[in-house]
Structure formats: C-alpha cells, structure tokens
C-alpha positions in Angstrom: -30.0 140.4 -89.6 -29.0 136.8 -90.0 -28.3 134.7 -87.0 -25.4 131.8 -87.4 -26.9 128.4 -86.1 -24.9 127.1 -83.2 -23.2 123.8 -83.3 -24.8 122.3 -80.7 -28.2 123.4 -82.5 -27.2 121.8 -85.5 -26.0 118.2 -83.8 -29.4 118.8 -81.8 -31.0 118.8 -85.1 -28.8 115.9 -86.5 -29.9 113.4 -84.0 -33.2 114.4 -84.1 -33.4 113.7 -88.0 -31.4 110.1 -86.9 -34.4 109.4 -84.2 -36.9 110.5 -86.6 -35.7 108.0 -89.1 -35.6 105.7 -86.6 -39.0 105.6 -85.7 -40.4 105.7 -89.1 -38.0 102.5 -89.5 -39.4 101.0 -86.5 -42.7 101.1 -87.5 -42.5 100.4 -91.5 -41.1 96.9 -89.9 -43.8 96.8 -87.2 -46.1 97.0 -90.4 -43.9 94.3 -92.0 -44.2 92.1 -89.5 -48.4 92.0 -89.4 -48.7 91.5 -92.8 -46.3 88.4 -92.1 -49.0 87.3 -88.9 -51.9 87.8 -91.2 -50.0 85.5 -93.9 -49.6 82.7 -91.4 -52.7 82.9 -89.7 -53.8 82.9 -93.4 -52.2 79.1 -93.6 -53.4 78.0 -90.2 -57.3 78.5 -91.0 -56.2 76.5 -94.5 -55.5 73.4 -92.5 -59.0 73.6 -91.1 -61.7 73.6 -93.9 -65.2 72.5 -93.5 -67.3 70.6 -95.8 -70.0 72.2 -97.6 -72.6 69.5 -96.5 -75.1 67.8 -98.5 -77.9 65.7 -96.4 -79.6 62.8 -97.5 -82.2 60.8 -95.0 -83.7 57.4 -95.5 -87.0 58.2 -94.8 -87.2 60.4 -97.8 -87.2 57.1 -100.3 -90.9 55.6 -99.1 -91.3 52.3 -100.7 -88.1 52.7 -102.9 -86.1 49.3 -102.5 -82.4 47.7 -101.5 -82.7 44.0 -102.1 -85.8 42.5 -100.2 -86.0 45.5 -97.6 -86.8 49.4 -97.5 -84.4 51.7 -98.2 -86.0 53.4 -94.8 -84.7 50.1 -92.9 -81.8 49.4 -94.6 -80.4 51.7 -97.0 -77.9 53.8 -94.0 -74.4 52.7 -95.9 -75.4 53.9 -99.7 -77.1 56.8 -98.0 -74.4 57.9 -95.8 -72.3 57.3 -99.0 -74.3 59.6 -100.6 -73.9 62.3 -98.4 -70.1 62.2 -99.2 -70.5 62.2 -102.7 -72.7 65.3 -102.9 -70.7 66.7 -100.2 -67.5 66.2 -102.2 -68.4 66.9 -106.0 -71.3 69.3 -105.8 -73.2 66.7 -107.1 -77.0 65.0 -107.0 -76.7 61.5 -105.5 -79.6 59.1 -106.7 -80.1 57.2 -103.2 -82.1 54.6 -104.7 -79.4 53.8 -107.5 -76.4 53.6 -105.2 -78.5 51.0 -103.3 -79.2 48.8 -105.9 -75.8 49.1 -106.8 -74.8 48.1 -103.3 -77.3 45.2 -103.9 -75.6 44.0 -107.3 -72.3 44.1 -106.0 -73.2 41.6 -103.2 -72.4 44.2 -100.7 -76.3 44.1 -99.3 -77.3 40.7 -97.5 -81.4 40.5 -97.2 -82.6 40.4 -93.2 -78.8 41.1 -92.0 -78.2 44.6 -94.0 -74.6 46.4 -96.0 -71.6 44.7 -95.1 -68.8 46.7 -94.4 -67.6 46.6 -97.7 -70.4 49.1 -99.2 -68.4 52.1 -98.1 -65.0 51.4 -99.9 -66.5 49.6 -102.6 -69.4 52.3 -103.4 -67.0 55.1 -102.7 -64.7 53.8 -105.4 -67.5 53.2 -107.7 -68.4 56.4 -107.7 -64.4 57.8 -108.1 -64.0 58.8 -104.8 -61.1 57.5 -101.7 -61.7 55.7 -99.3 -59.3 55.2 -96.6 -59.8 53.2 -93.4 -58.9 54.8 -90.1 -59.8 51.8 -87.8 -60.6 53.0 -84.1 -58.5 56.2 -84.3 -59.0 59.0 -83.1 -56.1 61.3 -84.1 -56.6 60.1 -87.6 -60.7 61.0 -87.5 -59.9 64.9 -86.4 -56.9 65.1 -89.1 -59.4 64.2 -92.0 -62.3 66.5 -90.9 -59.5 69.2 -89.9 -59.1 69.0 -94.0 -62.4 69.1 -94.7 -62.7 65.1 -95.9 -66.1 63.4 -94.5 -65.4 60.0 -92.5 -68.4 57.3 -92.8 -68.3 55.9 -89.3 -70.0 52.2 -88.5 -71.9 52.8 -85.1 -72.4 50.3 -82.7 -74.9 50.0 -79.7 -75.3 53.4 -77.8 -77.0 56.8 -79.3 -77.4 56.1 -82.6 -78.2 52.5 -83.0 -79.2 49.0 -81.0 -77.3 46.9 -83.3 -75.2 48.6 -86.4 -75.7 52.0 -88.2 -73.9 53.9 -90.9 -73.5 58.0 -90.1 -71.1 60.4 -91.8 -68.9 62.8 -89.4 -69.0 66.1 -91.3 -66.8 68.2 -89.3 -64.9 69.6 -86.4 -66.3 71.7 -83.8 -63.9 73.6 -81.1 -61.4 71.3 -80.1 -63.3 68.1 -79.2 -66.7 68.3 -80.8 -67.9 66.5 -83.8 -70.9 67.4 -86.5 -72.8 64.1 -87.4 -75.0 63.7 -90.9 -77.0 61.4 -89.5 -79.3 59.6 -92.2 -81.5 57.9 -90.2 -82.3 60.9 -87.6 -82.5 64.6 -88.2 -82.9 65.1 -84.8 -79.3 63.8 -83.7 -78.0 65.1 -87.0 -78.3 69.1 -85.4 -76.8 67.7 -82.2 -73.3 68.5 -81.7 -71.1 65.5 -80.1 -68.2 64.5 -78.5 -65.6 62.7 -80.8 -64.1 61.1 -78.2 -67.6 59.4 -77.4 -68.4 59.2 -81.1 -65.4 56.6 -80.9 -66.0 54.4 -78.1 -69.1 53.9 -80.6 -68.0 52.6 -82.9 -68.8 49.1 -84.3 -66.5 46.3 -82.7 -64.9 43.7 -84.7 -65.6 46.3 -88.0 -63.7 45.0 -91.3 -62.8 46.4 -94.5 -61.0 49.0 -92.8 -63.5 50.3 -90.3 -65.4 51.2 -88.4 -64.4 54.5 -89.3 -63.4 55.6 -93.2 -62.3 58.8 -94.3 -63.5 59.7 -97.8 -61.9 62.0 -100.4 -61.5 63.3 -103.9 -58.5 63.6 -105.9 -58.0 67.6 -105.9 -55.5 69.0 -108.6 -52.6 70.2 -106.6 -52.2 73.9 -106.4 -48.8 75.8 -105.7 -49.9 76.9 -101.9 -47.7 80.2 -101.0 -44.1 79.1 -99.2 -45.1 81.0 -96.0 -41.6 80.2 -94.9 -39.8 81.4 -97.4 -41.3 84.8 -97.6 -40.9 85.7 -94.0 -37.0 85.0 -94.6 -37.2 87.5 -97.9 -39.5 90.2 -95.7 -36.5 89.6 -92.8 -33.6 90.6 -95.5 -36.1 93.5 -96.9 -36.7 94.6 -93.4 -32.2 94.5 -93.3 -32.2 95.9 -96.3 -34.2 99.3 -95.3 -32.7 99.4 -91.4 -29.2 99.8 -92.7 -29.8 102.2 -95.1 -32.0 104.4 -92.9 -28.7 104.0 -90.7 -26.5 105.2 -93.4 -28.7 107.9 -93.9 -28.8 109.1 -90.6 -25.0 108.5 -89.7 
C-alpha cells in the first residue's frame, strides 16, 4: 500500500532541509572566521620577537688589556657591544679584539674609560646599526618589542657609582625589562622596571645616548597581507551563504 505524503509534510521537510543548510553555513563561517583570529594573532606575536641572547662578562678576560687598564675595569662598552653582535649574527665575538679596536680608534681614554662613541662607532665597525634613542622610553620598548638589543649608558643608581655600559635584551609583561649585564651576573637574572631603567640613565650622554638601539640589516621578506585575506575569506564566506540560500529557496 503506498501512502501519498501530505503537503504540509513535504513544506515541513523543505524548511527543514533550508535550516539544515543553514546551520552547516553557520558554522563553515564560524570555522572561517578562527582560522582568520589564529592568522592575526599569528601577526601580533610577530611584532614581539625576543633576541636569542648571547652573554659576555668582563671578568672572564683576566689580565687581557684595553689601553692602560683591564678589560675587567674598563672594557663594559666593547663588551656590551659584543653581546649584540653575537646576539644578532649567531656569531663568536673576540672581547679582547673589539677593545683594542675601541682603543685604536681613540674611542678608549686611559683612567677616564669608552666614550660614548664606542657604541656607534664599534657597532658600525662590525656592520651592524646603531641608532640613538636619547632618554626615550617609547622608542626603548618599540626596539626590544622587535627583538633589536639597545646598549644603555647607566648612570649612578643599581648598576653603577659613576658610568656603565649594559645591553637591554628584552621585554617582559608590559613594563619589565631583561638586562645583559657585563659586569654583574647577579643583576643580569634580575628582571627590572624599564621605566626605572630610564631615569638611569647617564645624564648629559652624547653620540646619541644614553640609550642606542642596535640592529642588522635583515633581507626583507613578503609578510602575509593579513588584511587583504580577511576581505577575500568575507567574499568567500558571501560567496557560500548565497548559494546555500539558493539552494534552499
């Protein structure tokens, strides 16, 4: 015996099959749309690279030489230079080298230490970028935020009595700073604040300082246009919805 299916049963069915397609729309765009989050949150972390760091102290060079003192007492600017490079490149830094370079190039003074010169004029020596950031602060968390080290010329307070070169490796949190510190390992696994980082920084600093962010020219690579491919996944997620509707209707 065959049974002849009601209209109403068959519009029941109909809209059923429409709500159906609906949902699997729904959440084929739902799907769409994570894989668009996890792109972006893809670019956000790329802003914040850290530095694979490379530590050198002074301490480690007994006896070795920088003009007519120690490279112990003497040697924190070609050091914390050092750290940059190796930091940077992947490289081995020769400590003692860089500080009779700094020597030779007149940018060592016997009994009075590195002039402030040592870190653009070493870091250029040695084919990096140097780029003086003054006193500022914003500028200091931009170039650690991309994963460049910034040489910083400390004045009287944690780190020194009179003047001391450190390197600030990298962000922590919002308002924390990692210090390679050459002449202490102790404050070197410290964590600090930038802000107070700042306020010690050498006064009256030239060549830029007391603060230089350091860099190597990096061959630019086509980065993904985030922007541009949420647009496309928006006209493929059009694209689908109306002709789910079509199908449906």
């Amino acid at each position: 015996m065959y049974y002849v299916k009601s209209r109403s049963y068959l519009e029941g069915t109909m809209r059923l099959n429409k709500m159906t397609g609906r949902v699997i729309a729904t959440m084929g765009i739902a799907a769409m749309m994570m894989t668009q989050t996890a792109g972006v949150m893809a670019a956000e972390q790329a802003e914040n690279k850290q530095l694979k760091v490379v530590y050198y102290n002074q301490a480690d060079y007994p006896g070795k030489k920088i003009g007519g003192s120690t490279i112990q007492a003497a040697g924190c600017g070609p050091t914390a230079v050092a750290v940059c490079y190796s930091s940077l490149t992947g490289k081995k830094a020769d400590v003692p080298k860089m500080c009779k370079q700094a020597y030779k190039h007149g940018w060592y003074y016997t009994g009075q230490g590195c002039s402030h010169s040592v870190v653009p004029g070493l870091s250029k020596l040695y084919g990096m970028q140097c780029k003086g950031l003054g006193m500022d602060k914003d500028a200091v968390e931009k170039a650690l935020r991309a994963g460049h080290p910034v040489v910083a010329l400390m004045g009287p307070g944690d780190f020194t009595k009179n003047g001391h070169f450190v390197v600030l490796t990298r962000m922590v949190g919002k308002d924390k700073v990692k210090i390679a510190d050459v002449g202490s390992r102790a404050r070197t696994a410290e964590t600090w604040s930038l802000k107070k980082v700042i306020r010690q920084g050498k006064e009256g600093a030239n060549a830029g300082g007391p603060f230089w962010e350091i860099s190597v020219k990096e061959e630019k690579q086509e980065e993904p246009d985030y922007k541009q491919k949420m647009i496309d996944s928006h006209k493929n997620i059009d694209a689908v919805t109306n002709a789910i509707d079509k199908i449906a209707d």
